[in-house]
C-alpha positions in Angstrom: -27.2 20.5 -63.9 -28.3 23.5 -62.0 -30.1 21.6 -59.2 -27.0 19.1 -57.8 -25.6 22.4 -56.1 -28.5 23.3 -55.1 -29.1 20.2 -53.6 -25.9 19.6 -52.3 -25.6 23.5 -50.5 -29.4 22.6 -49.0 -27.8 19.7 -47.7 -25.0 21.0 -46.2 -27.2 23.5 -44.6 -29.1 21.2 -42.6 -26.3 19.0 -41.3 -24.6 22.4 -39.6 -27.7 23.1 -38.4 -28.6 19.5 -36.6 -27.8 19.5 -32.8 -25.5 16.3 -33.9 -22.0 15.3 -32.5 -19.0 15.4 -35.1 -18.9 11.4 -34.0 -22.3 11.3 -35.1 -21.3 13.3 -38.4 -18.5 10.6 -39.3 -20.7 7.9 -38.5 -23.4 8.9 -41.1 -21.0 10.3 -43.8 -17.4 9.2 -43.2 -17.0 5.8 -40.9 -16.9 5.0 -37.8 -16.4 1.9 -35.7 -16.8 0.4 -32.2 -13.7 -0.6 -30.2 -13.8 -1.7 -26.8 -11.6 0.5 -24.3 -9.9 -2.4 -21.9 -8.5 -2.0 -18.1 -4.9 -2.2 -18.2 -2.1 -3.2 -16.3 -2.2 -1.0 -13.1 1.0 -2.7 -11.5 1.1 -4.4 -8.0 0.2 -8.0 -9.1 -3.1 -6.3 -9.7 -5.8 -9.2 -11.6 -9.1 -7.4 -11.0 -10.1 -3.5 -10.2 -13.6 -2.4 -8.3 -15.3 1.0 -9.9 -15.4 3.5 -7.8 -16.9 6.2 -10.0 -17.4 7.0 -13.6 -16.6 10.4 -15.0 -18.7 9.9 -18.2 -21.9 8.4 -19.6 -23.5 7.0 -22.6 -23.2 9.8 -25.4 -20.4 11.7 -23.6 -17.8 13.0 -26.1 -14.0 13.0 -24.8 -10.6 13.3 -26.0 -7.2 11.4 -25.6 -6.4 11.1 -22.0 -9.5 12.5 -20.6 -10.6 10.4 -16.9 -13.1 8.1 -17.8 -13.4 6.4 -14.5 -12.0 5.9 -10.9 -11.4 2.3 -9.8 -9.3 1.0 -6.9 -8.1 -2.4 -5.6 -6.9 -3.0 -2.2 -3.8 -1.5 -2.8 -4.7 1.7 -4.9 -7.4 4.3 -6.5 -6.6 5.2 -10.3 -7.8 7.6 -12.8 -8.3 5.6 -15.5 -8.0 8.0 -18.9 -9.3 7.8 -22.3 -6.9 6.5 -25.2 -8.5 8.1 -27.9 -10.6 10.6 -28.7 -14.3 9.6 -29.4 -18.2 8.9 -28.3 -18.6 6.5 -25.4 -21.2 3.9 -27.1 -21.9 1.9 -23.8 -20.4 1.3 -20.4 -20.2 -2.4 -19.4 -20.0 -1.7 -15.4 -21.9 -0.2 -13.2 -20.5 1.2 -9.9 -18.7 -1.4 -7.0 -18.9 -3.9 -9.9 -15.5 -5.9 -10.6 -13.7 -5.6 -13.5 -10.6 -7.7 -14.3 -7.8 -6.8 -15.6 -7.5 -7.0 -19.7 -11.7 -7.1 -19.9 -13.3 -3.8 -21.6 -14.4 -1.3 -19.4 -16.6 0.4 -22.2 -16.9 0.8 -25.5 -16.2 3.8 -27.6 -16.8 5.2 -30.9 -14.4 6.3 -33.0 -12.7 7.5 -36.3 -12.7 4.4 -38.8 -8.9 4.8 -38.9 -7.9 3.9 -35.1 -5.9 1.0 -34.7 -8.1 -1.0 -32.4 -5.5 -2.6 -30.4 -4.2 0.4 -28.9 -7.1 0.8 -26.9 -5.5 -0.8 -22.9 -6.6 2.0 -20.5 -3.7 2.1 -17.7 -3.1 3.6 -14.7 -3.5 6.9 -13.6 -2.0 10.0 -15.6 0.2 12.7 -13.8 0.8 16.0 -15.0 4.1 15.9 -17.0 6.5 19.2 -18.1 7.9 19.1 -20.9 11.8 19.2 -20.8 13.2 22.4 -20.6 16.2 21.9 -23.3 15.4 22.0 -26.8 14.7 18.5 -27.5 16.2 16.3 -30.4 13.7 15.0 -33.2 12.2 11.4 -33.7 15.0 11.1 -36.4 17.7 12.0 -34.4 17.0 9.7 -31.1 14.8 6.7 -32.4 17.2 4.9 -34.4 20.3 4.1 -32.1 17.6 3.2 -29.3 16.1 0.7 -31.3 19.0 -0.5 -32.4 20.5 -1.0 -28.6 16.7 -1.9 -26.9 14.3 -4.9 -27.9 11.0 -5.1 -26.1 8.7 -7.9 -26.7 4.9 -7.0 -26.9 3.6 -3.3 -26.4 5.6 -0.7 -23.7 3.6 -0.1 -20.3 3.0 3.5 -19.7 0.3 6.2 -17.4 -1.5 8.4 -20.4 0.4 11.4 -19.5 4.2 9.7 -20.3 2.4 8.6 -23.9 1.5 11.9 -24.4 4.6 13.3 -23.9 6.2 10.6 -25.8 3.6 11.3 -28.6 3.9 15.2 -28.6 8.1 15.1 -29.3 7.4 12.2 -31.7 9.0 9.2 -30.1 8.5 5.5 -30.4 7.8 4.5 -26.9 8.1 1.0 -27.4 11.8 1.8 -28.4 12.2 3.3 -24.8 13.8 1.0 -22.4 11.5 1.6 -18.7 12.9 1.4 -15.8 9.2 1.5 -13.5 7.9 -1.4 -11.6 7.8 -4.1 -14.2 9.6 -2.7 -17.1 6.9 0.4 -17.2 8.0 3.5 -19.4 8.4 6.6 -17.0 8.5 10.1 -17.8 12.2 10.2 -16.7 13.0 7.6 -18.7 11.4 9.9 -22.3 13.4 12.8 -20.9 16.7 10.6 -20.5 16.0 8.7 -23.4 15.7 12.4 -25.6 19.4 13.3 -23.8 21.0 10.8 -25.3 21.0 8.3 -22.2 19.7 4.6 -21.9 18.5 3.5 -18.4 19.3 0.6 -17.0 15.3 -1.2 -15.8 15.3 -1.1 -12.4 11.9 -0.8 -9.5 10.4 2.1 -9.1 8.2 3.0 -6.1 4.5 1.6 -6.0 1.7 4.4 -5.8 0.3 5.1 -2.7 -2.7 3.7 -2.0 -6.1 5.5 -0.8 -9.3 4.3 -0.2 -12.7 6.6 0.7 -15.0 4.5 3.2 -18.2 2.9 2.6 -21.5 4.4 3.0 -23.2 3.8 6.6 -25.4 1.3 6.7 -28.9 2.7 7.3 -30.7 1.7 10.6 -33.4 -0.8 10.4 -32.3 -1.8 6.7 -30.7 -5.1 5.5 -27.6 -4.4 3.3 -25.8 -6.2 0.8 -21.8 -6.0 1.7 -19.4 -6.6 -0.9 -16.1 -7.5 0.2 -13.8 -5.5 -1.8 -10.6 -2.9 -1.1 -8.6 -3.1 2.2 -11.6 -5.9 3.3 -10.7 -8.2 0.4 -7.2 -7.9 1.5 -8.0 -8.4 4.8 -10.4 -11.5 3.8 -7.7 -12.9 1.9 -4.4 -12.3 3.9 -6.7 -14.4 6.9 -7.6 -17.3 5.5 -3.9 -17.6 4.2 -3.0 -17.6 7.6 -5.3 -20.6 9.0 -3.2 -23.1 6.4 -0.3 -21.8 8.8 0.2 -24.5 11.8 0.1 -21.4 15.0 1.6 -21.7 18.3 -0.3 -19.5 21.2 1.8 -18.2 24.2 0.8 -15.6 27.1 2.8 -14.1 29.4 2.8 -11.1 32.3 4.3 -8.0 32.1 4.8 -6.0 35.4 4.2 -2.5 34.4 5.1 -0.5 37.4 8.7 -0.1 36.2 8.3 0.5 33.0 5.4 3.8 33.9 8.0 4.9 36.4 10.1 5.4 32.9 7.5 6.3 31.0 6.5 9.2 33.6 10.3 10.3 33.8 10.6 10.6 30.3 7.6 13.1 30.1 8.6 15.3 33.2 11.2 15.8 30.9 10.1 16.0 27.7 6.8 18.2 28.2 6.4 18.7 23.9 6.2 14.8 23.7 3.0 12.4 23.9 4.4 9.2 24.7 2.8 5.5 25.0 3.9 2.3 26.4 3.4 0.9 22.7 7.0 2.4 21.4 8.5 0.5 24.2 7.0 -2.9 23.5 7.9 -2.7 19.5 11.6 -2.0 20.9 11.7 -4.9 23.2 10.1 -7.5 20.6 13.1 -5.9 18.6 15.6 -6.8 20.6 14.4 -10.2 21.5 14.6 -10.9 17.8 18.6 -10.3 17.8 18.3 -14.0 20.3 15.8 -15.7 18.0 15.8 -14.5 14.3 13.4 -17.0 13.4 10.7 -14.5 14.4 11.4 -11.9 12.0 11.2 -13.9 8.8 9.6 -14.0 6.2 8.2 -17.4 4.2 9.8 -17.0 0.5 9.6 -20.6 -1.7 7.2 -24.2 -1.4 8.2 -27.2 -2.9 5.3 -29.3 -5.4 3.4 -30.3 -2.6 2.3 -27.5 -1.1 5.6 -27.3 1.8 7.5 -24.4 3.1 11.2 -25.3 1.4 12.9 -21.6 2.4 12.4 -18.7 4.6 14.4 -15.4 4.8 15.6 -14.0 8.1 15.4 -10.5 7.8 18.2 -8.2 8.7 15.9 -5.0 8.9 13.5 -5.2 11.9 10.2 -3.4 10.1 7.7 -3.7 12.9 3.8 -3.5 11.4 1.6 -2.0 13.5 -2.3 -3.2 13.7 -4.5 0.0 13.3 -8.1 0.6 13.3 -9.5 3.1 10.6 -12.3 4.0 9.3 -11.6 2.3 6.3 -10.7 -1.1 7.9 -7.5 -2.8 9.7 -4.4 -1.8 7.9 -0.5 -2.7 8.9 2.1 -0.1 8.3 5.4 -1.0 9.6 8.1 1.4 11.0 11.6 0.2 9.3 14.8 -0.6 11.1 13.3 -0.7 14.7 16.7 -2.4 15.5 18.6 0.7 14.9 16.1 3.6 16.4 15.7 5.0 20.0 12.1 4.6 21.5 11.7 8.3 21.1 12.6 7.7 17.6 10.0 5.3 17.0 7.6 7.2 19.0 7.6 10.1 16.7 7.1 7.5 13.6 4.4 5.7 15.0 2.7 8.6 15.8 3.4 10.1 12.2 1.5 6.6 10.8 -1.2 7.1 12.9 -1.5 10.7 11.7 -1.9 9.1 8.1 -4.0 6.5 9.0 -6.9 9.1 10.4 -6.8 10.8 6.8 -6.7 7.8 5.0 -2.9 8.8 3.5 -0.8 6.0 4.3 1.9 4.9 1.4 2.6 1.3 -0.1 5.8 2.2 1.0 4.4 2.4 5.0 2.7 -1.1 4.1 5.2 -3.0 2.2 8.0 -5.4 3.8 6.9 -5.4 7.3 8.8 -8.5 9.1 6.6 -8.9 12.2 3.3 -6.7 13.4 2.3 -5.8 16.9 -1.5 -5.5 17.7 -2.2 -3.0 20.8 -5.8 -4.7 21.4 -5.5 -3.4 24.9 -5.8 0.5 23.6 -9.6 -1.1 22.4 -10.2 -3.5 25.5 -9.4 -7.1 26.0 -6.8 -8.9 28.3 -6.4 -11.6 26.0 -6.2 -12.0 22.5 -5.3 -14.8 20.0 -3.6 -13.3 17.5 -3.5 -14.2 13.9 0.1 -14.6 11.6 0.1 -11.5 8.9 1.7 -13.8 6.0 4.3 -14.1 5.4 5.3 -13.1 8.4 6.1 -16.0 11.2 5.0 -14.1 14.1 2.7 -11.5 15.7 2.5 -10.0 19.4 -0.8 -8.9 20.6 -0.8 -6.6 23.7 -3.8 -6.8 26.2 -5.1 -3.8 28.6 -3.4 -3.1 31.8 -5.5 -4.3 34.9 -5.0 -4.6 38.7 -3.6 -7.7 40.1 -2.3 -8.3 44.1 1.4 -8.3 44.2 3.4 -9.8 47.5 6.4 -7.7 48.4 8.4 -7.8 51.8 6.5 -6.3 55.1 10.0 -5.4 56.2 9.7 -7.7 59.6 10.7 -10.9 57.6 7.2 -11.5 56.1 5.3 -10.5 53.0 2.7 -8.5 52.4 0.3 -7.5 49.0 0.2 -4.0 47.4 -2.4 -3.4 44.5 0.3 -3.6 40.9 -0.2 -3.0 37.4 0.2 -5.5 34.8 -0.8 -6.5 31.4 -0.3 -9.6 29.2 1.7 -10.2 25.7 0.1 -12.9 23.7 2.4 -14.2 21.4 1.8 -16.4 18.0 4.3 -18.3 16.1 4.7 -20.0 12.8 5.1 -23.6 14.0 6.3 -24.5 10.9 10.0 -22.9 11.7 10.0 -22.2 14.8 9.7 -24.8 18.1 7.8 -24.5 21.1 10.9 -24.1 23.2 12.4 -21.2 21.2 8.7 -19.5 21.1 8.8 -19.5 24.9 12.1 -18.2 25.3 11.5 -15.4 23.1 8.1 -14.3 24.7 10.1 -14.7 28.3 12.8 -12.5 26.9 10.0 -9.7 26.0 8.9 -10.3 29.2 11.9 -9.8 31.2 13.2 -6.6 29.2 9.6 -5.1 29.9 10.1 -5.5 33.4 13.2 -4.2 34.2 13.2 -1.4 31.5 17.1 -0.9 32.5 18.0 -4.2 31.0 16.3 -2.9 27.5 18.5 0.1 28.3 21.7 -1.4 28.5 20.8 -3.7 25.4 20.8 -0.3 23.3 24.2 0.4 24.4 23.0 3.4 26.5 24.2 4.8 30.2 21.8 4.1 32.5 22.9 6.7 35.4 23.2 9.9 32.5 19.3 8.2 31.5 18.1 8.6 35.1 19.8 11.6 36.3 20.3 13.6 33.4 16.8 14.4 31.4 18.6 15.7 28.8 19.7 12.4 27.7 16.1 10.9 27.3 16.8 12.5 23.7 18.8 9.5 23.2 16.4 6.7 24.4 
C-alpha cells in the first residue's frame, strides 16, 4: 500500500522537473489533438494571400490572438493572429509561397476540448479599449438581439473585436456587422452592449502597404514571382487587351501655358508647381462635352459583351506613378469641382505617399480615368493601355523643340524655336466612336493652348487672374 504514493510523488517529481511544454504535458497525460489553423476571409474579393513572414516556428508555444504570420495580397499586408492557444505542430508554407483563402496555414496543437471549427484565422487585429460605461451582462443584451438579428453561417471578425466580444461575454454571431461584407466591428460590440442595433452598411477597406523586393544580385539568374502590386498589374493588363483600343496623338503648344505656369510661381513663391495639374484639369473639362470618357464598364451579357456602362458624375483622375514597389494609380476625386492649385497640392500629397509606400485603398479605389506623365521619365510618344474598367487613358509625352512660323511683321512669316509636347490619347472602342475620340483629344488640345479658354471654363475672371496675383489662389 505504502509504495503507490511513493511511486506516484516520484513521479510527479520528474515530470516538474522535465524541460517539457504544458502542451507536451497534456499530450502525454490529459489529450490533445491536431487542428489545422485556416486563412480567413481578409475582405476585398481576396481568393489567395502570399507570406510575407512568419512570427513562429515549429514547437513555438502561443496564446489566443498572438501574430502568427504576415501575408499580403495586392491590395493589403495582414497580421494574421492565433485563435487559440497552443503548440504549433507544423507550418504548411514557407515564405513568398501562396496560400488561398479557406486552406490551413499550419497546424496547431491543442487542448482535446477545442471545437475544431473555430479555427479561421482572419485579418489583422487592432488594439481595441474597452467601453468606458459599465457594460450590461450576456443575459441582459443577448437575448433581444437574437431575437431581432439572424445570421446564416459563422460572424466575420479581426481577433481583437472577438476578444472583446469574448471578454464581456457576448455571442458575436448574434451581433448584426455593419463592416465591408457584413464583418463584426468593434463599434458595432460597443453599440450592440448600449442597447442599439446597426443597420449593415460598408465600412472603409484597409489601407494597403507593400515592402519591395530584394535586389536582384549582379551576375546571378533569379527566379521572379509575380505576386502583390505586380500580380495586379499582370492581371489588370491582360484584362485590358480583350478591350478593342482606339490610339490618337495630338500637339500641344506649350509656350502659353509656361507663360501661366511662370506667373503663377512669381506669385506664389511657397508653391512647386507642374504642368501635370493643368493637363488633369483640362482632360476634366473636356469630359463635361463627351462623358463617355469617364465611365466605367459595369454588366456583360452571356456571351462575353459589354450590356451597360456608368457615366460617372465624379471626375476621379488616376494618376500613373513609378515606385519602388511597382506602378500604382491613385486617383484625386472630384477634379471637376477643384482649382489647379487645388489639385496641385493633392497630387503632390499622393506622390508624398507613394515615396513611403503609404498610399490608402481609399487613394486607389474608384478612379474614372488615369493620366500617365511618361514625359517626366522620357518618351514623346506613348501608347497607352485602358486601366479597366475605365474607357480611357491620356498619356503625356516630354516637351521638345519644334520650328514654329509666326509673322515677320513686313507681310511674311518667319520661324522661332517653340515648345511643344504631345497627348496620346486611348479609348474604349467599344462605347465610344472615332469621331467623338478625336473631338475630345482636340478639345484637350485647344484648352492647353490657350490656357484662358480653360480659365473661363472654370467660371473664373481672367483680367483679376492676370493682373491681380492674389487671385491665382483661386485657379
Amino acid at each position: 500500500i505504502w509504495i503507490l504514493p511513493m511511486l506516484a510523488s516520484r513521479l510527479a517529481k520528474t515530470i516538474l522537473r522535465s524541460p517539457i511544454s504544458k502542451y507536451s504535458l497534456s499530450s502525454a497525460y490529459f489529450g490533445t489533438k491536431i487542428i489545422p489553423i485556416k486563412l480567413g476571409d481578409l475582405g476585398e474579393g481576396t481568393k489567395e494571400a502570399t507570406l510575407k513572414e512568419w512570427f513562429v516556428e515549429k514547437g513555438s508555444e502561443v496564446e489566443e490572438f498572438d501574430d502568427l504570420c504576415e501575408v499580403f495580397t495586392d491590395k493589403l499586408v495582414a497580421k494574421i493572429p492565433s485563435t487559440h492557444g497552443g503548440k504549433i505542430h507544423k507550418l504548411n508554407y514557407g515564405v513568398d509561397e501562396i496560400c488561398q483563402v479557406g486552406a490551413a496555414l499550419l497546424e496547431m496543437e491543442v487542448d482535446d476540448s477545442v471545437d475544431a471549427e473555430e479555427t479561421i484565422a482572419e485579418e489583422p487585429k487592432e488594439e481595441v479599449p474597452a467601453p468606458k460605461k459599465e457594460e450590461p451582462t450576456s443575459a441582459q443584451v443577448e437575448a433581444p438581439k437574437a431575437a431581432a438579428f439572424v445570421r446564416e453561417g459563422k460572424a466575420l471578425a479581426t481577433g481583437a473585436v472577438r476578444r472583446l466580444a469574448k471578454e464581456h461575454e457576448l455571442d458575436i454571431n448574434v451581433i448584426p456587422g455593419t463592416g465591408k461584407g457584413g464583418r463584426v466591428t468593434k463599434g458595432d460590440i460597443i453599440e450592440f452592449m448600449e442597447g442599439g442595433a446597426p443597420e449593415p452598411q460598408a465600412a472603409a477597406p484597409q489601407a494597403p502597404t507593400y515592402t519591395p523586393p530584394p535586389a536582384i544580385a549582379t551576375g546571378e539568374d533569379k527566379v521572379c514571382p509575380v505576386t502583390g502590386i505586380l500580380k495586379a498589374m499582370t492581371k489588370s493588363m491582360t484584362q485590358s487587351l480583350t478591350i478593342p483600343q482606339f490610339l490618337l496623338v495630338e500637339e500641344v503648344d506649350m509656350e502659353k501655358l509656361t507663360d501661366l505656369r511662370n506667373k503663377i510661381k512669381e506669385s506664389q513663391k511657397d508653391i512647386k508647381i507642374t504642368y501635370l495639374p493643368f493637363f488633369i484639369k483640362a482632360f476634366s473639362l473636356a469630359m463635361k462635352d463627351y462623358p463617355a470618357f469617364n465611365a466605367v464598364t459595369t454588366k456583360f451579357d452571356e456571351e462575353g459583351y459589354l450590356s451597360e456602362y456608368i457615366e460617372r458624375a465624379s471626375h476621379n483622375i488616376s494618376v500613373a506613378m513609378d515606385t519602388p514597389s511597382g506602378l500604382i494609380v491613385p486617383n484625386i476625386k472630384n477634379v471637376q469641382a477643384k482649382s489647379i492649385l487645388q489639385i496641385n497640392h493633392e497630387l503632390m500629397e499622393l506622390i508624398e505617399k507613394a515615396k513611403t509606400n503609404a498610399v490608402t485603398s481609399e487613394d486607389l479605389e474608384d478612379g474614372t480615368f488615369t493620366v500617365s506623365n511618361i514625359g517626366n521619365i522620357g518618351g514623346m510618344f506613348g501608347k497607352p493601355i485602358i486601366f479597366p474598367p475605365q474607357t480611357g487613358l491620356g498619356a503625356i509625352g516630354r516637351p521638345y523643340t519644334f520650328a514654329k512660323f509666326v509673322d515677320d511683321g513686313i507681310g511674311g512669316q518667319k520661324a522661332v524655336p517653340g515648345k511643344a509636347l504631345t497627348i496620346c490619347v486611348a479609348g474604349d472602342h467599344r462605347i465610344i466612336d472615332g469621331a467623338t475620340g478625336t473631338r475630345f483629344v482636340v478639345r484637350v488640345r485647344d484648352l492647353l493652348n490657350d490656357p484662358e479658354i480653360m480659365l473661363m471654363n472654370m467660371a473664373q475672371s481672367i483680367n483679376s487672374i492676370v493682373f491681380n496675383p492674389v487671385h491665382f489662389q483661386n485657379l
